[in-house]
C-alpha positions as CSV (number, residue, x, y, z in Angstrom):
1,X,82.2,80.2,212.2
2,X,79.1,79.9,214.2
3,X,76.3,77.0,213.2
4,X,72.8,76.7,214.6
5,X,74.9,74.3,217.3
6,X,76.9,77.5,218.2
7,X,79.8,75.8,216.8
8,X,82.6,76.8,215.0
9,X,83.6,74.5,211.5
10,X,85.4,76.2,209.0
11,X,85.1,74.7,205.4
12,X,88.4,75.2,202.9
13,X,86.8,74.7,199.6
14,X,87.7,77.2,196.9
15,X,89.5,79.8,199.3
16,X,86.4,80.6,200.8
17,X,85.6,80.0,204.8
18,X,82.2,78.7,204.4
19,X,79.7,77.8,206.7
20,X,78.3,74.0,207.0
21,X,75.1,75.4,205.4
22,X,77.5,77.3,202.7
23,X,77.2,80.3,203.7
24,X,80.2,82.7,203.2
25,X,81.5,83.9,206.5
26,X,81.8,87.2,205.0
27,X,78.5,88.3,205.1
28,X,78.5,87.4,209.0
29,X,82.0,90.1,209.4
30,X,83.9,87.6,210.9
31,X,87.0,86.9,208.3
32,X,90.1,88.7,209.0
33,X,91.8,90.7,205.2
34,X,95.6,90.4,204.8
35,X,97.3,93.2,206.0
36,X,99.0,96.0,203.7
37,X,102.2,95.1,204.7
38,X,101.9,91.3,203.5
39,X,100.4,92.8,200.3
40,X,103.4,94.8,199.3
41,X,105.5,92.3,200.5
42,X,104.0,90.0,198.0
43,X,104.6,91.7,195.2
44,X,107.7,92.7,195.8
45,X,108.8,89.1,195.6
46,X,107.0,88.1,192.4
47,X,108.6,91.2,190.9
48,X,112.0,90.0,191.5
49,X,111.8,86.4,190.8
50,X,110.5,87.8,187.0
51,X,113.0,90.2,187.1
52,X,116.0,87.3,187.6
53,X,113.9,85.0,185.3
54,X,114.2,87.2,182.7
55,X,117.6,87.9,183.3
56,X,118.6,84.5,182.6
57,X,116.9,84.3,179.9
58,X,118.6,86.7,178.0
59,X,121.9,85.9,179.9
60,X,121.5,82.1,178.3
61,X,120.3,83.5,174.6
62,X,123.6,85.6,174.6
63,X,125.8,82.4,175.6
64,X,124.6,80.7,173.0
65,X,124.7,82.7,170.2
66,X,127.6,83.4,170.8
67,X,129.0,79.6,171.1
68,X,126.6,78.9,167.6
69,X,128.9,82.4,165.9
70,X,132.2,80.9,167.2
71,X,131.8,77.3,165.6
72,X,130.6,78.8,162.3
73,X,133.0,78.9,159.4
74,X,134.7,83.0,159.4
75,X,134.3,84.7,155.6
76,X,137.5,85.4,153.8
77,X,137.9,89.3,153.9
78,X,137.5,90.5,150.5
79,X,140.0,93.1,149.3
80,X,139.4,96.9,148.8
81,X,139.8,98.7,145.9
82,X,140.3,102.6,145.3
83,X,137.1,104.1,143.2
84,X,138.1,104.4,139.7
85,X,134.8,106.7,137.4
86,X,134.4,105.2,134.2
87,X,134.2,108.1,132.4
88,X,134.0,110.0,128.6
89,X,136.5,112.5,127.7
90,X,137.6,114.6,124.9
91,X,140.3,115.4,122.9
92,X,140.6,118.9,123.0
93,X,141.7,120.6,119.2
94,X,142.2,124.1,118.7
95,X,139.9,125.2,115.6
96,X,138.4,128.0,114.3
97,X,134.2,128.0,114.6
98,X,131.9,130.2,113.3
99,X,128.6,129.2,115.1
100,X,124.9,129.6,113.7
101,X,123.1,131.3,116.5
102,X,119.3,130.6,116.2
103,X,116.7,132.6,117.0
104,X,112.9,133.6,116.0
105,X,111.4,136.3,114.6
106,X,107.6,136.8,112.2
107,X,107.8,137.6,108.7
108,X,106.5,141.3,108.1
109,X,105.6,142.9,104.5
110,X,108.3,145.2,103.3
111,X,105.7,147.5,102.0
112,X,102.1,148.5,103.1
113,X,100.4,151.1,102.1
114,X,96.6,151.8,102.5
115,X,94.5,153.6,99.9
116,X,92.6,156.0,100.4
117,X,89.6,158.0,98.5
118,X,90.9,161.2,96.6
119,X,87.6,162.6,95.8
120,X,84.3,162.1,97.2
121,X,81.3,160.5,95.5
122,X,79.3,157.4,94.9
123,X,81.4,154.0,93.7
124,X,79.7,153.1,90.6
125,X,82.3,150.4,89.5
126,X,85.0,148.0,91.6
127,X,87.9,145.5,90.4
128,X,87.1,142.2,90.2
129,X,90.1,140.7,92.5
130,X,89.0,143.6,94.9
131,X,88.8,140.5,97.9
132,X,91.1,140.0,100.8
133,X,93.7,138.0,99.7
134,X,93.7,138.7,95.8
135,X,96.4,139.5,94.0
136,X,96.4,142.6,92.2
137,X,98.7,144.5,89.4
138,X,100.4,148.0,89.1
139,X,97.9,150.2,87.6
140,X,94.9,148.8,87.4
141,X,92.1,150.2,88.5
142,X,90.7,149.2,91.9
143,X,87.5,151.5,91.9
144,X,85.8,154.0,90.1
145,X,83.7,157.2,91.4
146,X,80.9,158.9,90.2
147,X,82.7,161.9,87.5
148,X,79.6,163.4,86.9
149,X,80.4,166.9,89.0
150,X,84.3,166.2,88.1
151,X,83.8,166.5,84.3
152,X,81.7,169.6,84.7
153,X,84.2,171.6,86.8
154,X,86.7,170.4,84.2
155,X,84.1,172.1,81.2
156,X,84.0,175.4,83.2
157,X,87.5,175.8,84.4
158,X,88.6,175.3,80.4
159,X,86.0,177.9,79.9
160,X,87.4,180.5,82.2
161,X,90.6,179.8,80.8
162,X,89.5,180.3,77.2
163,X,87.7,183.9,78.1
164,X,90.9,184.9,79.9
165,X,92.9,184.2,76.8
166,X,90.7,186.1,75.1
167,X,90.8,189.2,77.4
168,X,94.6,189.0,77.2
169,X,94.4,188.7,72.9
170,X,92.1,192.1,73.3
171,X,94.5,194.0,75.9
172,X,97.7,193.2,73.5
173,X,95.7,194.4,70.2
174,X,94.8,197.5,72.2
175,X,99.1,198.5,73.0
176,X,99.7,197.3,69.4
177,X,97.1,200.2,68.4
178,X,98.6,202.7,71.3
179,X,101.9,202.2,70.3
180,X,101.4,202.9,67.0
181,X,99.4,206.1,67.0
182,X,102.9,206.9,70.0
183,X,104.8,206.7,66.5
184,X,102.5,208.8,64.0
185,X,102.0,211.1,67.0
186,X,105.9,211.7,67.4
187,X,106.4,212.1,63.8
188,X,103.8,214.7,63.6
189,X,105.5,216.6,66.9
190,X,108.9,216.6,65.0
191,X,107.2,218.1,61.8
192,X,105.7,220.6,63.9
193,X,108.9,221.6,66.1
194,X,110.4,222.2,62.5
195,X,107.8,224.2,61.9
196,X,107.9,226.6,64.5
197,X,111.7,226.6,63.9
198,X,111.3,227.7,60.3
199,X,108.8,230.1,61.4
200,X,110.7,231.8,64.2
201,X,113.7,232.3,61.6
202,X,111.1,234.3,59.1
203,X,110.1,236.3,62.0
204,X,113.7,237.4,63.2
205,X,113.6,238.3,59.2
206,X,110.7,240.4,60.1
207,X,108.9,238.1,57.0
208,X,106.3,236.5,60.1
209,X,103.9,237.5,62.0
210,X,103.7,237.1,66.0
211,X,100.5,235.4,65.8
212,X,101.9,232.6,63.2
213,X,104.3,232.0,66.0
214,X,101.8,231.7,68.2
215,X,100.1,229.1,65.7
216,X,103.1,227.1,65.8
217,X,103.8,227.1,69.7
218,X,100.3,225.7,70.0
219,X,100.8,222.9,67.9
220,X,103.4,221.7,69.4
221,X,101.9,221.7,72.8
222,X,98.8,219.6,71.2
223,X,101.3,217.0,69.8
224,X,103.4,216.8,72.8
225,X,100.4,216.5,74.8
226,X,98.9,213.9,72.5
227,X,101.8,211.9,72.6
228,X,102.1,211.6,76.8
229,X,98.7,210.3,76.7
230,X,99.4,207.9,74.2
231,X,102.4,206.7,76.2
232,X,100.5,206.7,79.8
233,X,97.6,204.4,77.6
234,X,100.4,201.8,76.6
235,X,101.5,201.5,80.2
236,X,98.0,201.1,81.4
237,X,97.1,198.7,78.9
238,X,100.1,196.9,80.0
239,X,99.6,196.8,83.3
240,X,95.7,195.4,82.6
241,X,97.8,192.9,80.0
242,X,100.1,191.3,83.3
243,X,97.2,191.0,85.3
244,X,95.0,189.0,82.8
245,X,98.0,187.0,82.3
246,X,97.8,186.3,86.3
247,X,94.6,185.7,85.9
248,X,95.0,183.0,83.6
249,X,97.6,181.1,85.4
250,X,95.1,180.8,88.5
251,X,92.5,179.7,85.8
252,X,94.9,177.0,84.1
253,X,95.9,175.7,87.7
254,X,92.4,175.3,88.8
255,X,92.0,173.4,85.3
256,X,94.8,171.1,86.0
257,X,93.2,170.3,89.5
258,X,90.0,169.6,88.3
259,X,91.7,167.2,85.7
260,X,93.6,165.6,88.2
261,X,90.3,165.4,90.8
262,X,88.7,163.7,87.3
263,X,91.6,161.2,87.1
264,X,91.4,160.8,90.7
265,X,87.9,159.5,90.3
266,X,89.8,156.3,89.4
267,X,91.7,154.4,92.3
268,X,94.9,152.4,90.9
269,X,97.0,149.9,92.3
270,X,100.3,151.7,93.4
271,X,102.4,148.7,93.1
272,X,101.7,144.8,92.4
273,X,100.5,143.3,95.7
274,X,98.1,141.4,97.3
275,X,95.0,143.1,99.2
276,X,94.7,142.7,102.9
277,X,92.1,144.4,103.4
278,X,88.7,146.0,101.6
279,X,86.0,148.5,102.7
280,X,84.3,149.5,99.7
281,X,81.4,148.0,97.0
282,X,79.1,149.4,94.5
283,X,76.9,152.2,95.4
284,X,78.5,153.1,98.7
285,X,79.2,156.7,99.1
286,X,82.9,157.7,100.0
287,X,84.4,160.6,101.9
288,X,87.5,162.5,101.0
289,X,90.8,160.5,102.8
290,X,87.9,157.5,103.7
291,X,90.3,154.0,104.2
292,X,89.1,151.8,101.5
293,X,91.5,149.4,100.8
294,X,95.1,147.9,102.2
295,X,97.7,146.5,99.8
296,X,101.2,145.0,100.4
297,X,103.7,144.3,98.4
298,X,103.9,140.5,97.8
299,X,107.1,140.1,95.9
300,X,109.3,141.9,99.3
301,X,109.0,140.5,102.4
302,X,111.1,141.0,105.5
303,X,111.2,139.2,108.6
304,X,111.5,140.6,112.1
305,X,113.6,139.0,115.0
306,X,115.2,140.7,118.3
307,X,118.9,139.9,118.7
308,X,120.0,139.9,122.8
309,X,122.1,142.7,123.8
310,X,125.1,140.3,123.8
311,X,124.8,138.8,120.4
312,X,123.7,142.3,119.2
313,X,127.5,143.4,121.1
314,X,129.6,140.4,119.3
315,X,128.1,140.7,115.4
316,X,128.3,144.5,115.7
317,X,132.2,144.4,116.6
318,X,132.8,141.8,114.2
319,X,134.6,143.0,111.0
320,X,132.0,141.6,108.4
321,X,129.3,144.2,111.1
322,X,125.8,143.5,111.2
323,X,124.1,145.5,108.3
324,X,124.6,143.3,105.0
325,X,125.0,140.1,107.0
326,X,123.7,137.0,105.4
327,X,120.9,134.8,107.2
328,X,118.9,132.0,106.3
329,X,115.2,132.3,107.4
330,X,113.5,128.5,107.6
331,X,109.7,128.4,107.5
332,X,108.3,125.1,108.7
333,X,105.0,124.1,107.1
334,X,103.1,121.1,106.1
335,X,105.9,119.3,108.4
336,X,108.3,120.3,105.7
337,X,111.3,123.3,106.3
338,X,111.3,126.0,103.1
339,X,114.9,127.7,103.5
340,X,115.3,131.1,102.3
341,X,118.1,133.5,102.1
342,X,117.6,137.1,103.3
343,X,120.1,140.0,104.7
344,X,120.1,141.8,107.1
345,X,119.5,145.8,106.2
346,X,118.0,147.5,108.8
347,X,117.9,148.1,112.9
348,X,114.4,148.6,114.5
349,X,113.8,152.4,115.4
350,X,114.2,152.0,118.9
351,X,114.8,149.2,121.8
352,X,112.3,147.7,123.7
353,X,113.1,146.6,126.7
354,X,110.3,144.5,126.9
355,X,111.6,142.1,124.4
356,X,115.1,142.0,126.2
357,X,117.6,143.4,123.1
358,X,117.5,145.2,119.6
359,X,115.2,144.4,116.9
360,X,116.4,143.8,113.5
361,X,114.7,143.1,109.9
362,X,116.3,141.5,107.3
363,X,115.2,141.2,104.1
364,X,114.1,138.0,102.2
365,X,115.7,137.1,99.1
366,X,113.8,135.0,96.0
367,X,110.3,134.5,94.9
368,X,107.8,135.2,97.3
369,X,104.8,134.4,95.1
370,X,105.9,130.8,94.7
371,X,107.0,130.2,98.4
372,X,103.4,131.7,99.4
373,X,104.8,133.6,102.5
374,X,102.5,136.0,104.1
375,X,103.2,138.1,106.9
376,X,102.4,136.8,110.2
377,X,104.0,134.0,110.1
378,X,106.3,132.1,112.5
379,X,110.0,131.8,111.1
380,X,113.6,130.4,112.4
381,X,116.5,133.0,111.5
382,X,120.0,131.2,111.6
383,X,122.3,134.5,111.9
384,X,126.4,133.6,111.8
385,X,128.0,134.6,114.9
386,X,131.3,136.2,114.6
387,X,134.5,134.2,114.0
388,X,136.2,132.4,117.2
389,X,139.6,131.9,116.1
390,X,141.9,129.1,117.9
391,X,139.5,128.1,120.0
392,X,138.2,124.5,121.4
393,X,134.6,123.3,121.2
394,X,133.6,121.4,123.9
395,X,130.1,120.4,125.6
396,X,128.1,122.9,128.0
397,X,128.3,120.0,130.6
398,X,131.9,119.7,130.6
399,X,132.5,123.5,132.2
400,X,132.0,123.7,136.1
401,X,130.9,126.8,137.9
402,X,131.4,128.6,134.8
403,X,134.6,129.0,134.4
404,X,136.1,125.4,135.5
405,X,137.1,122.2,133.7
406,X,138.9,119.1,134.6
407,X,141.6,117.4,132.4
408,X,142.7,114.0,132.9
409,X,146.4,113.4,133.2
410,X,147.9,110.0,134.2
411,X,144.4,108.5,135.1
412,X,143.7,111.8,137.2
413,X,141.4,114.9,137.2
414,X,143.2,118.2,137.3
415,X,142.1,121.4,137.4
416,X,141.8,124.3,134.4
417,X,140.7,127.6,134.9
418,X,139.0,128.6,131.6
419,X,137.2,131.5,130.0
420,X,134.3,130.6,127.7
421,X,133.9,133.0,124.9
422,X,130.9,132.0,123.2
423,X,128.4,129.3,122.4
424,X,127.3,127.2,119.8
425,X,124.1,125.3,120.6
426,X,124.9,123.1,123.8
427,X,128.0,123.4,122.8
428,X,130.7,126.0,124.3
429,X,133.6,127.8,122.7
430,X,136.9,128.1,124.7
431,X,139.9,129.6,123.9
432,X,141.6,130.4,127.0
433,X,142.9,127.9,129.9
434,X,143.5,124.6,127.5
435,X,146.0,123.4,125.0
436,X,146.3,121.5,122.3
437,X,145.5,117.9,123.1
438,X,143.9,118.3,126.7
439,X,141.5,114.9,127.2
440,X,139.1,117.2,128.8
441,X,136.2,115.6,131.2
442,X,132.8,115.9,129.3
443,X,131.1,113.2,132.0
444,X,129.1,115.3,134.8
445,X,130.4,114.1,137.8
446,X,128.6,115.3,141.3
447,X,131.4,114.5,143.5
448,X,133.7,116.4,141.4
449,X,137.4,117.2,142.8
450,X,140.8,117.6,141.9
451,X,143.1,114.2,141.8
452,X,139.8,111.9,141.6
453,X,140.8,109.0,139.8
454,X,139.4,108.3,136.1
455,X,139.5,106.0,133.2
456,X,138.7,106.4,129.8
457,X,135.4,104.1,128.1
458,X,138.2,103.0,125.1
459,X,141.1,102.0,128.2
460,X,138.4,100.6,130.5
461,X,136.9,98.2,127.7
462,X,141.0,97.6,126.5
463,X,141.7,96.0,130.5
464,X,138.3,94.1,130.3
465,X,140.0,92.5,126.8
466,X,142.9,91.7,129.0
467,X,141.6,90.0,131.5
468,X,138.9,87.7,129.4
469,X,142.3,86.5,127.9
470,X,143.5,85.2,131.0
471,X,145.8,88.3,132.7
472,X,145.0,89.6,135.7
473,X,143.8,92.6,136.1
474,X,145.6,95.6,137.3
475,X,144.5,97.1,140.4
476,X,146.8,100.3,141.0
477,X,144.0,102.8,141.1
478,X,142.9,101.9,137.5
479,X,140.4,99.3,137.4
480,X,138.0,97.4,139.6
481,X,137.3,93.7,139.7
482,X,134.7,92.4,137.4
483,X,131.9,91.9,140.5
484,X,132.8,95.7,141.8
485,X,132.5,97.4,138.5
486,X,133.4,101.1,138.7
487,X,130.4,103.8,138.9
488,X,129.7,105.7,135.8
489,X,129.5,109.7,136.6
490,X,126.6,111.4,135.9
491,X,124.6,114.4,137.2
């Protein structure tokens, strides 16, 4: 470096080639930078030595652990036991079942019927009990109309009647009077046909004259004449005679209507029942056919419930058949179950698809007015499926795919083909594909296959009693030791 003195003396401090007055020489462009070469070079070195540092590092952590693993103390290998399943299984015993299939329905009144006004008019009286919900009996009378116009076409249709009878009374005196001036008349034309006789005899005598014959002929024509007229007045008074007697048949029949329209005036309960419904009071004026009020029947009540197409299928082959099958109907209220017995009479009109199978009623059996059903309301029907003869009962859980079970035989699963026929709750019914004493699997199992080993709960608690007593325990395939108990299959 250059100094005031024009000499050169270079100052090593911190790195830094100072002047004497320390001043860096950098700022006078005089300090030569490393090359690019030494730079690269540089690093190249450091990056190896950490390279091999690291290297032995590791390289002396591996020797070591593995010297501090070999002086340790090597486990004893415990043994290995093949997976026994601690499982439930039953006893498979050929019965016959009859199972109670369950389903819902609404109770629905047997018979409704609503009333309507006969005759029109103003309602000048109603029954007491005439309320939504009252109870009412046969024959009483619900409401009363105004008989005012009622009575007097009553008065004048009697009258009608009374002047028609008199009309026919007149008509049959007036053929009694005909017909018996017909008899006089006919006696007198005999005595006068004698006559003429008699006198046509005294004139072949030549003891008569022409003109007394004459006479005579003229008589008889009168009499004969006398006596057509007479008969032609009997037919015509008989014919007026039918035709009053029409007249008072259409005269009595419009007197029986306008009796019946009187009585009519007066609504009566058709049947004992309870009302469910009432449109009518004092002074309101009613219209011929006008709804006024609803009645049920309250001692008959059915309930309505939709069978499925398959239960439908199985009851309506069975031999006891589906109309006149017994069923017990449970209403649950107030937390308490009221049982009654009902029978099944009737199949709804048509099927709805909508509810997915056939409708049926049945009808309930006993007091209704004690139980204090009304329609409406929500009901459990227990209906007797048909009978399943020789069949085994086992638990919905126990069948695989459908149509699978598996039997244990020897301490291993085997497989059964099977056909279930019905069911009863979660229970199925099979009566094809096992036999009489099968321990059939009822323990779901998701690793399911043929030959797995099994042991019962009763033979898996009867080796743990063994080997609390001292004996070992037996470890062909049957049991596990106490700290590897076997797994439990579930699903």
């Amino acid at each position: 470096m250059l100094t005031k003195n024009n000499a050169v003396q270079p100052v090593q401090e911190t790195g830094i080639e100072k002047t004497q007055d320390n001043v860096p020489v950098e700022e006078f462009g005089l300090v030569q930078k490393p090359s690019l070469t030494r730079v690269i070079f540089v690093t190249l070195v450091r990056g190896l030595f950490q390279i091999i540092l690291m290297v032995a590092v590791l390289a002396g952590a591996y020797v070591g652990m593995n010297k501090l693993i070999s002086s340790g103390e090597k486990p004893t290998r415990r043994p290995s036991f093949k997976t026994v399943y601690t499982v439930d299984t039953l006893t498979a015993e050929l019965k016959d079942y009859r199972p109670i299939m369950t389903v819902y329905g609404e109770t629905t009144a047997s018979r409704t019927v609503d009333l309507r006004a006969l005759v029109a008019g103003e309602v000048i009286s109603v029954h007491p009990n005439l309320q939504i919900g009252e109870h009412v009996q046969a024959g009483e009378a619900l409401l009363e109309v105004d008989h005012f116009n009622y009575e007097g076409a009553l008065r004048e249709a009697k009258a009608n009647r009374d002047e028609t009878v008199a009309r026919i009374a007149e008509y049959q005196a007036r053929i009694d009077g005909e017909k018996s001036k017909l008899l006089n008349l006919l006696v007198q034309l005999g005595l006068a046909e004698k006559d003429l006789q008699r006198i046509q005899s005294l004139r072949e005598r030549g003891t008569s004259t022409q003109k007394q014959v004459d006479d005579r002929m003229l008589i008889v024509s009168q009499r004969k004449q006398l006596a057509t007229q007479t008969k032609l007045n009997v037919v015509s008074e008989n014919a007026k005679l039918d035709q009053q007697r029409a007249i008072l048949a259409r005269l009595k029949w419009r007197m029986n209507q306008a009796e019946r329209k009187l009585r009519d005036t007066v609504l009566t309960a058709p049947f004992s029942g309870i009302i469910s419904n009432a449109q009518v009071d004092v002074g309101k004026m009613l219209g011929a056919n006008d709804v006024v009020v609803t009645i049920y029947q309250a001692d008959k009540m059915d309930v309505r419930f939709t069978l499925t197409d398959q239960l439908f299928g199985r009851i309506q082959t069975d031999k006891e058949g589906l109309i006149g099958r017994k069923v017990k109907v449970v209403w649950v209220v107030g937390g308490e179950e009221r049982v009654f017995p009902a029978v099944i009479d009737r199949i709804g009109a048509q099927i709805s698809s909508a509810k997915g199978g056939i409708e049926v009623y049945a009808t309930i059996l006993g007091d209704m007015k004690i139980a204090g059903v009304r329609p409406g309301a929500f009901v459990e029907i227990r209906v007797p499926d048909k009978t399943y003869n020789a069949h085994v009962r086992m638990p919905e859980s126990a069948v695989y795919n459908g149509n699978t079970i598996y039997v244990s035989v020897d301490g291993k699963l085997q497989r059964r083909a099977v056909k279930v026929s019905g069911y009863d709750g979660e229970y199925v019914l099979v009566g094809e594909g096992v036999a009489q004493g099968d321990k059939i699997l009822t323990t779901r199992i998701a690793e399911i296959s043929e030959g797995l080993a099994v042991v019962s709960e009763s033979e898996a608690k009867a080796q743990k009693g063994k080997r609390g007593k001292g004996k070992k325990p037996e470890n062909g395939g049957k049991q596990k030791p106490d700290d590897a108990a076997a797994p439990k299959g579930n699903q």
